[in-house]
C-alpha positions in Angstrom: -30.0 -43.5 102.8 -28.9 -41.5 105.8 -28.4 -37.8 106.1 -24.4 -38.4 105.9 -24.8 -40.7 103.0 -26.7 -38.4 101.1 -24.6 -35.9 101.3 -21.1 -37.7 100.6 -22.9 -38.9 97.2 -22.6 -34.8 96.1 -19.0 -34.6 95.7 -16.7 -36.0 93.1 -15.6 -39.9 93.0 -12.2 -38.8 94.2 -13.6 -36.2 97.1 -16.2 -38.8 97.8 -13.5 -41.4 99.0 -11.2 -38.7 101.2 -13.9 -37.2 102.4 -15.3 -40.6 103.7 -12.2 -41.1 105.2 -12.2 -38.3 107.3 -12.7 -39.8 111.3 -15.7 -37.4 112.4 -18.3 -37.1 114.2 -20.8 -35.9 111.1 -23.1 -33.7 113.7 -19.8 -31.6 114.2 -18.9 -30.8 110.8 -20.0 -27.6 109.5 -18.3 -26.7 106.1 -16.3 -27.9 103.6 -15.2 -25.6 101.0 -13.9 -26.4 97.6 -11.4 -24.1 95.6 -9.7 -24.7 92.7 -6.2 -25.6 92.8 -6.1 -24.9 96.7 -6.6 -27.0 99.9 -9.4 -29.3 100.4 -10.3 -27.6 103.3 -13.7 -28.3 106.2 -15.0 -26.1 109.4 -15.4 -28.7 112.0 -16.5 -28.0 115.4 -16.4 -24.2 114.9 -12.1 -25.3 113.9 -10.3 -24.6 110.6 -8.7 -28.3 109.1 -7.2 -28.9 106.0 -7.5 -32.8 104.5 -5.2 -35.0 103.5 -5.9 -37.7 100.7 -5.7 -40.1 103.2 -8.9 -38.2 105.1 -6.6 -36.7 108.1 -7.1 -33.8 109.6 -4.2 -31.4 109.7 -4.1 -27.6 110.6 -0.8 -27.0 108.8 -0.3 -27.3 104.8 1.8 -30.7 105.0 0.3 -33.7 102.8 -3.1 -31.7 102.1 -4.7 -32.5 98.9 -5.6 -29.9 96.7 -9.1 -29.7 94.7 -8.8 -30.0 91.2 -10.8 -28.5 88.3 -12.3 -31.8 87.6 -13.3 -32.1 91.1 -15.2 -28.9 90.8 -16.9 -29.7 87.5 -17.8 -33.6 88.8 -19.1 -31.7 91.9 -21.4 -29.5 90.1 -22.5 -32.4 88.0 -23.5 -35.2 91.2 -25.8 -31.6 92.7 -27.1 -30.7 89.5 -27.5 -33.8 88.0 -26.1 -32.9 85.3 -27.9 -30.6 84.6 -27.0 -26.7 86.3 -29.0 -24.6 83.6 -31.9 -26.1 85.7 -30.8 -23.9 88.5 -30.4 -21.3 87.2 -32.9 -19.4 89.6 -31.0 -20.4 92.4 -27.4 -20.1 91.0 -28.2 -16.6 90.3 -28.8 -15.5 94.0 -25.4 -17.8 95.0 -26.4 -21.0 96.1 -27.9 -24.3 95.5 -29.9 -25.8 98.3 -29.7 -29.7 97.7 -31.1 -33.0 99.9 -31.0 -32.8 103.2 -31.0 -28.9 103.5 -27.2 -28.3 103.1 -26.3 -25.2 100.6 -24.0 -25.0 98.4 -22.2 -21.1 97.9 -21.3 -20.8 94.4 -18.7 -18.3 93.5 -16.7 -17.1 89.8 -17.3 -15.3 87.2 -20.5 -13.0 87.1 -22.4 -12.2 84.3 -24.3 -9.3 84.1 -27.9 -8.0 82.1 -29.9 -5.6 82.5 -28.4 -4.1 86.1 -28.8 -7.3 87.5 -27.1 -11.0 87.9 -28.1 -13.1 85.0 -25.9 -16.0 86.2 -22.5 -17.0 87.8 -19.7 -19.4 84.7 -16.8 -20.6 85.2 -17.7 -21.9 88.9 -14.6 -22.5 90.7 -15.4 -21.9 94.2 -17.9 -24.4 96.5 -18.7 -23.9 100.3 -21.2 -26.4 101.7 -22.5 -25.6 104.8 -23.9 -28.1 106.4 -27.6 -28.0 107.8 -27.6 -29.7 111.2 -31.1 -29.6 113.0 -31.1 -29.6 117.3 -34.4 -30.4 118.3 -34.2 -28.9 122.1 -32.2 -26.2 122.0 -34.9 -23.9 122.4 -36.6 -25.1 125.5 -34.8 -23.4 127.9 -35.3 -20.0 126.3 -39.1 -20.4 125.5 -40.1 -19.5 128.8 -38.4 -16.1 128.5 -39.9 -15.8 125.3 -43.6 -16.2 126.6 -44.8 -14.6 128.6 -48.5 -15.1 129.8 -49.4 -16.7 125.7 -47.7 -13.6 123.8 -44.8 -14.4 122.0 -42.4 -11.4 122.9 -40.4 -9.9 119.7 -37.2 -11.4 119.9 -33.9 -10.6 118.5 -31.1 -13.1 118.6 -28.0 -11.5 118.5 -24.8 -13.5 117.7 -21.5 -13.5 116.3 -20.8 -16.4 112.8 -20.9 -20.1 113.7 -22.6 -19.4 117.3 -26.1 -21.5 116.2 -28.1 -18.5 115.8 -29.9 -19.6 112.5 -30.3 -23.3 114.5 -31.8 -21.7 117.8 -34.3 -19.8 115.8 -35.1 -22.9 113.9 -35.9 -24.8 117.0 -37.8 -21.7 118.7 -39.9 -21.7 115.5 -40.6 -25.5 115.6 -41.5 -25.5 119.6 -43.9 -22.6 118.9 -45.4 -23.9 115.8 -46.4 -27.2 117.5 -47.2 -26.0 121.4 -46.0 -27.7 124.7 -47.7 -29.0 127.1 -48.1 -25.4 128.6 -47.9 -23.3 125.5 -50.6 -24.1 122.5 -49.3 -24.0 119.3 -49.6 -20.7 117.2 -49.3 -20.3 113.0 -45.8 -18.9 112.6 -44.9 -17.9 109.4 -41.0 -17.9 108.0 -39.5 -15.9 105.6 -36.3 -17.8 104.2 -34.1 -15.5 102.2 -31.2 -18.2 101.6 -32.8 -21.4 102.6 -31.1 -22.0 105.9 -34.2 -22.2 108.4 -36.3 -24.3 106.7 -33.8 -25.5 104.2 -36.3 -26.2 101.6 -35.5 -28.7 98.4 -37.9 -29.2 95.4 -40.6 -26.5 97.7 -40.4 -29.0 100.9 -38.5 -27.9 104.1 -35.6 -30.7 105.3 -36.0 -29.3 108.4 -39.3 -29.6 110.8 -40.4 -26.2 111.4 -43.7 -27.5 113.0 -47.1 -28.1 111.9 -48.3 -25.1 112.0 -45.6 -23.1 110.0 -45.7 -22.0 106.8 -42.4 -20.9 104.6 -41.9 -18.0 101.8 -38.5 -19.9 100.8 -35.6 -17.7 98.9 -37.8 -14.6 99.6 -36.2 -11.4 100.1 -36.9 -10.7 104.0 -38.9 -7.4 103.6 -41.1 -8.2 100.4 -41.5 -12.0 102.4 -42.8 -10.4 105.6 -45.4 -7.9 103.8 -46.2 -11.2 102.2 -46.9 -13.3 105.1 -49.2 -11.1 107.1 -51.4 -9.7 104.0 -52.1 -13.4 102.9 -51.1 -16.5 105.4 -52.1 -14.9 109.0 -49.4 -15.5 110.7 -49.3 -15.0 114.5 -45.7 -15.4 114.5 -43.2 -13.8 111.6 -39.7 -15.0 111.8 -36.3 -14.3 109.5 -32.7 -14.5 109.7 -30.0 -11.9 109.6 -31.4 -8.6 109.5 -29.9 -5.4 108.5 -31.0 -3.1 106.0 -33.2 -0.6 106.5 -35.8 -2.1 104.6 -36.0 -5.0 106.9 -36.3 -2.3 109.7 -39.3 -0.7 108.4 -41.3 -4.4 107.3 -40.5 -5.4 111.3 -42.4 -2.5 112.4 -45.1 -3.4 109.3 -45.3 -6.5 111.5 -45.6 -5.4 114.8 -47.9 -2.3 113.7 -50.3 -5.9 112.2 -50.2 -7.2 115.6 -48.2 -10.3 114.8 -45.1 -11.3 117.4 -41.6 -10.9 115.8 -38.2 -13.0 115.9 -35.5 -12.2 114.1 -31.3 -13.1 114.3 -28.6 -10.0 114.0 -24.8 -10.5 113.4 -23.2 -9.2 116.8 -21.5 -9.8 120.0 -23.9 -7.5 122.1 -26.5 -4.9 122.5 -24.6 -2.2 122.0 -23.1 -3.8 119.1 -26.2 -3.0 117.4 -26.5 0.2 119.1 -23.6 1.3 117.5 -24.8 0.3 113.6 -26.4 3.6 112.3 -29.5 1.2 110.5 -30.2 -1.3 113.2 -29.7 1.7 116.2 -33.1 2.8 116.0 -34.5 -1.2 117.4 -32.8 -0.4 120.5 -33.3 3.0 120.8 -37.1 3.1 120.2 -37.3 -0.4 122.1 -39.1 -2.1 119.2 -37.8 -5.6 120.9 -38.9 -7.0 124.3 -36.2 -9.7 124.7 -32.3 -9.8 123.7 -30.5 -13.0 123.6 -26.9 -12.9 123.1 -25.2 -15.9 121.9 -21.7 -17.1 121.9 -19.4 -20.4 121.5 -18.3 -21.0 124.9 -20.9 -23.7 125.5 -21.4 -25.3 122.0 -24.3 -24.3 119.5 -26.9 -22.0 120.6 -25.0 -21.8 124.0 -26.5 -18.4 125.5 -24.7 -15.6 127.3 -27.3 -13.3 128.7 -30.6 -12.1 127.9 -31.9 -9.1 128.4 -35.7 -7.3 128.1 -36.4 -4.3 125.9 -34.8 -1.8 129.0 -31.3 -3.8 129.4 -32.5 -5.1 132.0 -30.6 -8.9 132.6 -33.5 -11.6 132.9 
């Protein structure tokens, strides 16, 4: 069964069929987000659609069809298989990583013990995000990224939907297995919500290289301590920094000798300048290379790059 197939056989009978319907390209589509009694709804090609029942596309609310409580329960059941106490783990922290990679965001009611989430009832809200893997992507920016054999830290910074999390992906694949003028190197991942390596049942749906290996649903600062006290990595990567925690782990890395790359929500530099916890990267010039990223030239398209003075490379 294909990636497409697999994940059309998720969704309720009913879903199933419009959702088949739909005439897409499947590398394009990026969401699709279930709410009760509200429009079916998708993300495709970084564009907002709502769906008909006959599968159309529209961007206004005229014949839309509108998701059902049963659809919503029958939809839990196909990714649970029938049986969502089993992920409970997983529901707790807001998502359910199923075949293929793709996550599913859980929202409803919370329930609360102990000062912490015990688990999410009366589910009513789905977002699947797709996982879509571009082998290539990266190529272009590795040679910036090397320099001489030394993986330079890296921060990718981008605003939503730009393919940070899928340049990273492919940066950490291409160093993990070598080229033919750069040797591969152990990286080690730390994947907080299962969208680098996208891991199902402990094994990544995504190839991350053969010499990588993966703390999956890991809190980013615990996960990199992790990594360097016990797997050796040459190469720590994580997605989406921003607490001050992650700050001080990063420089935990760097202080061990190990190369960082890391993504950052943002449109530029000083975007990050300008947030009071993530200043002090710049400032202190704890990264040697900035790429920026935005949507102008598809996913992972790059705007500039810069090295750890602002200088453009």
């Amino acid at each position: 069964m294909d990636k497409e197939q697999e994940l059309w056989k998720v969704f309720s009978v009913r879903l199933r069929k419009i959702l088949m319907s739909m005439n897409i390209e499947f590398e394009r589509l990026q969401e699709i987000r279930l709410r009760v009694w509200e429009p079916l709804l998708i993300i495709y090609d970084n564009r907002e659609f709502f769906v008909g029942e006959d599968g159309k596309l529209s961007t206004c609310m005229n014949e839309i069809y509108t998701v059902t409580p049963e659809d919503i329960r029958n939809t839990l059941d196909f990714i649970s298989r029938y049986s969502l106490y089993a992920y409970e783990d997983e529901i707790r922290q807001g998502f359910i990583t199923i075949q293929g990679g793709h996550r599913v965001g859980i929202a409803g009611k919370v329930v609360m013990e102990d000062g912490g989430i015990k688990t999410i009832r009366h589910i009513a809200f789905l977002n699947i995000r797709l996982s879509h893997q571009v082998k290539g992507c990266g190529i272009e920016l590795l040679p910036l990224v090397v320099n001489e054999g030394e993986v330079k830290h890296t921060l990718i910074i981008s605003p939503p939907r730009c393919g940070k999390t899928t340049l990273l992906r492919d940066l950490i694949r291409l160093l993990s297995d070598g080229t033919q003028t750069q040797p591969g190197v152990t990286v080690g991942v730390v994947d907080e919500r299962s969208e680098i390596g996208a891991c199902y049942q402990g094994i990544p749906q995504n190839d991350l290289g053969k010499r990588t290996d993966i703390l999956d649903c890991c809190p980013k600062a615990y996960g990199m301590l992790m990594l360097i006290r016990s797997m050796s990595p040459v190469v720590v990567a994580v997605d989406e920094i921003g607490s001050r925690e992650d700050i001080e782990a990063i420089e935990y890395v760097i202080n061990a000798g190990c190369s960082i790359l890391a993504t950052v929500h943002g449109n530029s530099i000083e975007d990050i300048r300008n947030k009071p916890v993530l200043r002090k990267l710049v400032e202190e010039r704890i990264f040697e290379r900035y790429v920026v990223l935005n949507n102008k030239g598809g996913i992972g398209h790059i705007e500039r790059i810069f090295d750890a003075q602002g200088n453009s490379l």
